[in-house]
C-alpha positions, 0 to 999 in steps of 0.5 A, spaced: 500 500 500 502 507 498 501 513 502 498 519 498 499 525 498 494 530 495 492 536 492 487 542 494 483 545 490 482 553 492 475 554 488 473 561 491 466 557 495 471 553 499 471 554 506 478 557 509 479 553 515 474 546 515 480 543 512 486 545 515 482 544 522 481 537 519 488 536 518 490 539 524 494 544 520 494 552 520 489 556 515 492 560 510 486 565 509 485 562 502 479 557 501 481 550 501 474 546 497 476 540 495 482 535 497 482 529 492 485 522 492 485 519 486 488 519 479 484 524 476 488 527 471 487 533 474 490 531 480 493 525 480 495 523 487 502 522 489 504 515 492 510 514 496 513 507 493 519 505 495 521 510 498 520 515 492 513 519 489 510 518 484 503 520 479 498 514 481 495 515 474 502 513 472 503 507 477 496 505 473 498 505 466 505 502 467 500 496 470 492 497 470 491 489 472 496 489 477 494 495 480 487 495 479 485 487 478 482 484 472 475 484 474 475 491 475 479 493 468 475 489 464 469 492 467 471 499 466 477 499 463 484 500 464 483 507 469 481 509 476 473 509 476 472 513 481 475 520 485 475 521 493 474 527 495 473 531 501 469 537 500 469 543 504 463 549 503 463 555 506 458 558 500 454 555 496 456 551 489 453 552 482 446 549 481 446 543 477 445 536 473 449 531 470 447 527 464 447 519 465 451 515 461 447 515 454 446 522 454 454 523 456 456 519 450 452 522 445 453 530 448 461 528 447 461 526 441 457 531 438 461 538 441 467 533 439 464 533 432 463 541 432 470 541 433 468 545 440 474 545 444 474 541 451 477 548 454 472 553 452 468 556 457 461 554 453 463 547 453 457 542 457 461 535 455 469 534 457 469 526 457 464 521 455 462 519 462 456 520 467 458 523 474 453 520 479 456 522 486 455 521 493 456 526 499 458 523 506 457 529 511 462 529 517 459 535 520 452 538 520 451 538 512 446 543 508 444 542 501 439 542 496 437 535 492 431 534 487 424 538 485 420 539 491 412 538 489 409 543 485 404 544 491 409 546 496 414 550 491 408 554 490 406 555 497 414 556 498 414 562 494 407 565 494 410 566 503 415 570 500 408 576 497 412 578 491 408 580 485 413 578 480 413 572 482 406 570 483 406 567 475 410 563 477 406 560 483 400 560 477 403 555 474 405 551 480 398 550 481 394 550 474 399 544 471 401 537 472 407 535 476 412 535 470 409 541 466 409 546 472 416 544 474 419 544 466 415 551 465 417 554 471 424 553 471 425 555 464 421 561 465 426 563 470 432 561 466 429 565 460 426 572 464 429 578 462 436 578 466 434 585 468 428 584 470 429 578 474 435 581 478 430 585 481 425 579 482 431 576 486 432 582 491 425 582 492 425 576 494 431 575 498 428 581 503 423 578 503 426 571 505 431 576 510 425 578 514 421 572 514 427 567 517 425 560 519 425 556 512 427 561 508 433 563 512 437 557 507 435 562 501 436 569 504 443 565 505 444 563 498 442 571 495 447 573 499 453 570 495 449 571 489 445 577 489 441 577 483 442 571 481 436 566 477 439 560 481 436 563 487 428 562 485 430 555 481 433 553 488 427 555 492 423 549 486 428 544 490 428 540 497 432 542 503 436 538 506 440 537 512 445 532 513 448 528 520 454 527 520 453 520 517 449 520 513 449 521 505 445 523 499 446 520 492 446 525 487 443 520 480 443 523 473 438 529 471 436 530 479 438 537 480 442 539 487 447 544 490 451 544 496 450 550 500 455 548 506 459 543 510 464 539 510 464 531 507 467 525 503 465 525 497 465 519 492 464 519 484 464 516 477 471 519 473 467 526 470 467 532 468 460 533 465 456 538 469 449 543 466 449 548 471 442 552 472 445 558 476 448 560 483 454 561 479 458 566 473 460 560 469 456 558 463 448 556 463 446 552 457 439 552 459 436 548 452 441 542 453 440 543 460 433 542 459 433 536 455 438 532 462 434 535 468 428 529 470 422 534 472 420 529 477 418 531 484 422 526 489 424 525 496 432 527 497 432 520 500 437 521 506 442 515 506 444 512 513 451 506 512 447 499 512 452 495 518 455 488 516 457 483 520 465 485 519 462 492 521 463 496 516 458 500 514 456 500 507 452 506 503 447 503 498 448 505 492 445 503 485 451 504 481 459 500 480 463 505 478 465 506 486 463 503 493 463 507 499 463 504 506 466 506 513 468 503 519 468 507 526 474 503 530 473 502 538 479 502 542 483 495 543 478 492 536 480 486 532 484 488 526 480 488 520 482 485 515 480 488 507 483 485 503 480 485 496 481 483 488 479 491 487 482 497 488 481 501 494 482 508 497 482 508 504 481 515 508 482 517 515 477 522 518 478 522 526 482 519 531 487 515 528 488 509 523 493 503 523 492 501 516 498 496 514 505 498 515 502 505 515 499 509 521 494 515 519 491 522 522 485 525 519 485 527 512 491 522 511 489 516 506 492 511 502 492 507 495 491 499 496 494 495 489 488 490 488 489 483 492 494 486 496 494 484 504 490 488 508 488 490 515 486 496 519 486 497 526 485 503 531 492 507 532 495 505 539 489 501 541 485 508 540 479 510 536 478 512 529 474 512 523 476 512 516 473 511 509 474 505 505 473 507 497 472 501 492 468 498 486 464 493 484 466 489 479 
């Protein structure tokens, strides 16, 4: 097994001290969002092998059977599938979709058959993959996750007593469940921008005054004064995460992170369809074509126990298997030995995994078959994440 050494990424909603007071280090003043372990060709994870550093997605393309197994190159290919990350928000990430596999292909092909540059900043498709993801709180986490029902996204913003909004409320009530969701955010992506600026100050006075359940929106307005985003968000569940408990972001459901700190798992992708809360490119007609215009509920997961006590997140996908195990003090080592690649991560206490002693926010790369066991350091406490694939 490897240590890794992984690198941080300063998006500017990243919050300055989540994860430096998880790696027990001083902040910087800058936002630290995103620490990644993997080989994302992005980032690549360093692995510490035979005393030197090196790209985990070198090590992997010298030898993707040994490092990853046969079953898992056969099902995904010669590469990593998933990315580990943990995410810090101190202010709300973009509203968005990601296409499910299908329409992933097709958009690739067609914006490479344009000749449409994979950095152009209008580009919707940088790979040809889906991005489905799951966020595992490790402090009270506050997000938005899939379409509430019309009804109670009208009875939301008729509370707010703003008249430019009240067409919107309309048409919450006078359709069914899929068209009034569909009208509702198209008319907010394609009003006036002028207009719906004002609509959008109005309205975050409103939520500032009234507080309770609109607290979470005079918030989000805050960071994005005038933004669409913040009536299309107010179409969307609320949710708050325990430390825990997780949600699963499948293809076409709409979402946002508004803040917190968590683990979160995902496919190899880069394929995001913003919808607001953000200066970045909002392509509202391929937008529409992956949203999934269906009432639902977040569906807050909570780890599933096994007989070995690893806590196990459910998920319906293969590219990644996302587990936890909370060791007590002076607990029989596990054993984790595996045919499939893993990432193990350590998020409290302290971690004995192999030869390899790790704190919070350490992690290691486990070549497939290896021998491996985990136990807490010096007969003490600890927590880490085990991150795998299903092949």
């Amino acid at each position: 097994m490897d240590r890794l050494s992984n690198t941080v990424r300063p998006y500017a909603w990243g919050s300055t001290t989540a994860i430096p007071e998880l790696l027990g280090i001083a902040p910087t003043g800058e936002p630290q969002a995103e620490m990644w372990m993997g080989a994302h060709p992005g980032a690549p994870s360093r692995a510490t092998r035979e005393a030197a550093e090196q790209s985990l997605s070198e090590l992997i393309a010298a030898d993707p059977v040994g490092e990853l197994g046969p079953a898992a190159v056969e099902k995904f290919g010669p590469r990593l599938p998933f990315l580990l990350k943990i995410l810090a928000a101190g202010a709300p990430l973009s509203l968005q979709v990601h296409p499910n596999l299908a329409q992933a292909k097709e958009g690739y092909a067609a914006e490479e058959s344009a000749g449409v540059p994979i950095d152009a900043p209008h580009r919707n498709y940088k790979d040809a993959n889906h991005k489905p993801e799951l966020i595992s709180a490790l402090t009270p986490f506050d997000g938005l996750c899939g379409f509430r029902t019309p009804l109670e996204a009208a009875d939301l913003l008729a509370g707010l007593d703003v008249d430019s909004l009240k067409p919107y409320v309309d048409l919450l009530h006078a359709h069914p469940e899929e068209a009034a969701l569909r009208e509702v955010l198209t008319a907010v992506l394609t009003a006036d921008p002028d207009e719906m600026a004002a609509t959008v100050a109005e309205a975050a006075a409103a939520a500032e005054r009234l507080g309770g359940a609109y607290t979470p929106y005079a918030s989000i307005a805050h960071h994005y004064p005038g933004d669409p985003g913040v009536i299309a968000a107010m179409l969307l569940n609320y949710v708050q995460l325990q430390p825990g408990e997780a949600l699963f972001l499948g293809a076409g459901v709409p979402h946002a992170y508004l803040n917190g700190l968590g683990v979160e798992i995902m496919a190899n992708s880069d394929n995001v369809l913003r919808c607001g809360l953000t200066p970045k490119h909002v392509d509202v007609p391929e937008l529409l074509r992956i949203v999934r215009f269906e009432a639902s509920d977040p569906g807050i997961l909570r780890p599933e126990a096994s007989p070995s006590d690893e806590e196990v997140y459910d998920t319906p996908i293969d590219e990644f298997r996302l587990s936890r195990y909370v060791l007590a003090p002076d607990a029989e080592p596990r054993d984790l030995t595996a045919p499939t690649p893993q990432i193990l991560l350590c998020t409290a206490g302290g971690v004995t995994v192999g030869d390899l002693t790790l704190t919070p926010g350490e992690s290691a790369f486990v070549p497939a078959g290896d021998k491996t066991e985990i136990s807490g350091t010096g007969g003490g406490a600890g927590t880490v994440f085990r991150a795998t694939v299903v092949a």
